[in-house]
N, C-alpha and C positions, 0 to 999 in steps of 0.2 A: 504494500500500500504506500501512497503517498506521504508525506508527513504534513501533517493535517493540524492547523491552528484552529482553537476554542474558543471562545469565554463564557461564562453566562457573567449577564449583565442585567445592570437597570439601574436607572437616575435614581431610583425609589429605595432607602436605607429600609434596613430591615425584611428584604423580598427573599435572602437566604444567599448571596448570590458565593458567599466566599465560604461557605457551606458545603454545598453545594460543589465548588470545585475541589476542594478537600478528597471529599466522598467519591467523588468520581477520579478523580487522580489514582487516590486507595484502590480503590476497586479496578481501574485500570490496569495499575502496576503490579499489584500483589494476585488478585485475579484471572486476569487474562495473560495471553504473551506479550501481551504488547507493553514497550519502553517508554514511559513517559517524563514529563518534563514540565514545571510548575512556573512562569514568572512573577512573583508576587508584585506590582505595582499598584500595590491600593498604596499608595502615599497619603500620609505619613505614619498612620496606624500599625501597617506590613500586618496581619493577622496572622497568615500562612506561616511566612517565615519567624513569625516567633514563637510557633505553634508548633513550628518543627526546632525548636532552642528549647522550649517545655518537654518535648516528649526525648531527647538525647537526655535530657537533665534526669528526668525520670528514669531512664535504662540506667545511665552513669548510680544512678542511689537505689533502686529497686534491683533483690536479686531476680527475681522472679519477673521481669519484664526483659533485663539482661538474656536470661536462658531464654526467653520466645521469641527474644530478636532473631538469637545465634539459631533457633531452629527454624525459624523463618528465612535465614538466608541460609541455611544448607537447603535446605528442601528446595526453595525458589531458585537457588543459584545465581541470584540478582540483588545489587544492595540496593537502598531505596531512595526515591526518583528525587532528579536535582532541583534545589527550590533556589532561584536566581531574584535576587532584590532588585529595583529598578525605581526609575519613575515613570511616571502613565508615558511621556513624550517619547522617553529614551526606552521603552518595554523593546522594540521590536531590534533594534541596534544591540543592546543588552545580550539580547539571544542569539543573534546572529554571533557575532564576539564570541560567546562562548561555544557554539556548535564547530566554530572555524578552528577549536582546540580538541575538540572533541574527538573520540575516538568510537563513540556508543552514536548509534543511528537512535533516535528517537520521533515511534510513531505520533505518538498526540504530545503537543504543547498546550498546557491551559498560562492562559492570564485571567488574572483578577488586578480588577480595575476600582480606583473609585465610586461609590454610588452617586455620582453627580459629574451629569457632561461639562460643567464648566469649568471641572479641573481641567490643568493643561494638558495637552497631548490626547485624552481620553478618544475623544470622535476620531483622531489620525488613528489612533494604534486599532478600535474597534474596524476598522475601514481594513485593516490589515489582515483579520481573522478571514478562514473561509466557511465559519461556521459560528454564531453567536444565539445563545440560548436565554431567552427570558422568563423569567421565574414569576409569576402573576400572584396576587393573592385578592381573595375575595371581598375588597376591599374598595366601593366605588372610588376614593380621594386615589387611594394606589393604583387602581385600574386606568384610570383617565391620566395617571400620570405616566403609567406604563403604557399604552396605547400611543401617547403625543410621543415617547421614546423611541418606540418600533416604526411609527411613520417618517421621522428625521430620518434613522438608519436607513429604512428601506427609500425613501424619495433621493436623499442625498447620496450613497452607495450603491445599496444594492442594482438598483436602475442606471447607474454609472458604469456603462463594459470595462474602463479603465481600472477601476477598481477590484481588488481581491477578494472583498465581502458579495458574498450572490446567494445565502441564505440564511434565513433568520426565523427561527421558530419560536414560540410561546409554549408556557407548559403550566399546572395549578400546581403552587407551591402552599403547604400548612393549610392542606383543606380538613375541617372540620368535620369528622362521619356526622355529626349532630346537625349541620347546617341542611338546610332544603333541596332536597334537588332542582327544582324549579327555578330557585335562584342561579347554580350555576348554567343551566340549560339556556336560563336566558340573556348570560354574559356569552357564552359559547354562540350565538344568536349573533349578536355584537361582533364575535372574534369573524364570523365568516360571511359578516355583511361587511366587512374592515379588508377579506381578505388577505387576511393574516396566518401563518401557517400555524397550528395550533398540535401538539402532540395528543398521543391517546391515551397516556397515562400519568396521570395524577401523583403527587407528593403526600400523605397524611401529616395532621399536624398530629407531633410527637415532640414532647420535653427531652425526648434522648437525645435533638439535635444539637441543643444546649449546652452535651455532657462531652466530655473528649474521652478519658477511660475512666471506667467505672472504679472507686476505689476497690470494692469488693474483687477486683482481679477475675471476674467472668469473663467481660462480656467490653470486646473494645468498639467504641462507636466512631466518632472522630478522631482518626489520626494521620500523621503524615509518615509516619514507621510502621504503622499495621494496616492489614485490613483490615475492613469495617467486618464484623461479623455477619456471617452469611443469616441468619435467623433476623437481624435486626433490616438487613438490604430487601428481604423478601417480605417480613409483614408492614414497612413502612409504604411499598411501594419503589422500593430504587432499583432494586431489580432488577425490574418490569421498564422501568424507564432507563436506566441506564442500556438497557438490551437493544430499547428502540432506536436509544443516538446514537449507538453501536453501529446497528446498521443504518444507520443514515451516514455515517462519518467516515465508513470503511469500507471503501468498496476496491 
């Protein structure tokens, strides 16, 4: 396959976006074959890369996270995926720079960006991806803010042939099983009177997204050293969705 840039994105803070690449990154790299590669440019917060400074520190003092590293990279035969700081302008320079030293071919690069286009660089470097993922929540103030989002990208890129951005899908992030179905049905109404690409599988909201490893040593949810546990990827929904960007991204 080609090597295939990501992001999920959106102006809207708190849509899951840096979550979100975590998990998928995890589940990429420690799941499948495939080699991947992180650029953190959320300037100035870095969540990712400090996240990956948390979870070293954790191995370095837990014996018992030590031994599941060391048996995760016998078994995988792979150490875990490089997470590259940046800022939003300089993301795509960033990576180039380091691929030019590289000696590991890597299939999927995620960025995380900003939740707000008006940081610098942001709209250049989204323009960049061949694949940008937005994270919706059922939330009118979020939705209309997320919709004015996807019509910039898609008016100003995507319909631009010069440009490397030429697909842009939506997906429901921390859906409620409690909320109506009729409400979403009648945003999905919305999504494809907009003409917007819309995925078929849904996020649940869950409090585990909040958690990074469980102290209790079960059950790892968000990490940048582990994978996400398979029990937690299947009853949330990631899956199912990760399966689908899968084949959308990998052909």
């Amino acid at each position: 396959m080609k090597q295939v840039f990501l992001s999920f994105a959106n102006q809207k803070g708190g849509c899951g976006k840096s979550s979100m690449t975590v998990l998928m990154a995890s589940y990429l790299h420690y799941l499948t074959r495939l080699n991947v590669l992180v650029v953190d440019a959320d300037y100035p917060q870095y969540s990712i890369y400090n996240l990956r400074k948390r979870d070293l520190d954790l191995i370095e003092k837990d014996s018992y996270f030590k031994r599941l590293a060391y048996s995760q990279l016998k078994t995988l035969e792979k150490t875990a995926f490089p997470i590259l700081r940046s800022t939003p302008e300089n993301a795509i320079g960033t990576l180039k720079e380091y691929l030019h030293s590289s000696k590991t071919i890597y299939n999927v690069v995620l960025f995380d960006l900003p939740g707000t286009v008006q940081s610098n660089g942001v709209l250049a470097t989204l323009a960049g991806m061949d694949y940008v993922f937005v994270p919706l929540l059922g939330d009118r103030l979020v939705l209309e803010s997320s919709f004015a989002f996807v019509k910039t990208l898609n008016d100003v890129f995507v319909k631009d042939e010069k440009m490397r951005l030429k697909h842009l899908y939506l997906f429901w992030n921390q859906v409620d099983a409690r909320e109506r179905n009729d409400l979403y049905d009648s945003y999905n109404r919305i999504i494809q009177q907009l003409h917007f690409n819309l995925l078929d599988n849904k996020i649940l909201d869950t409090k585990r997204f909040r958690k990074e490893i469980l102290a209790d040593k079960r059950i790892v949810f968000r990490s940048t050293l582990f994978a996400p546990s398979r029990q937690f990827v299947k009853s949330s929904g990631l899956e199912n969705l990760f399966s689908e960007i899968i084949k959308i991204v990998v052909r």
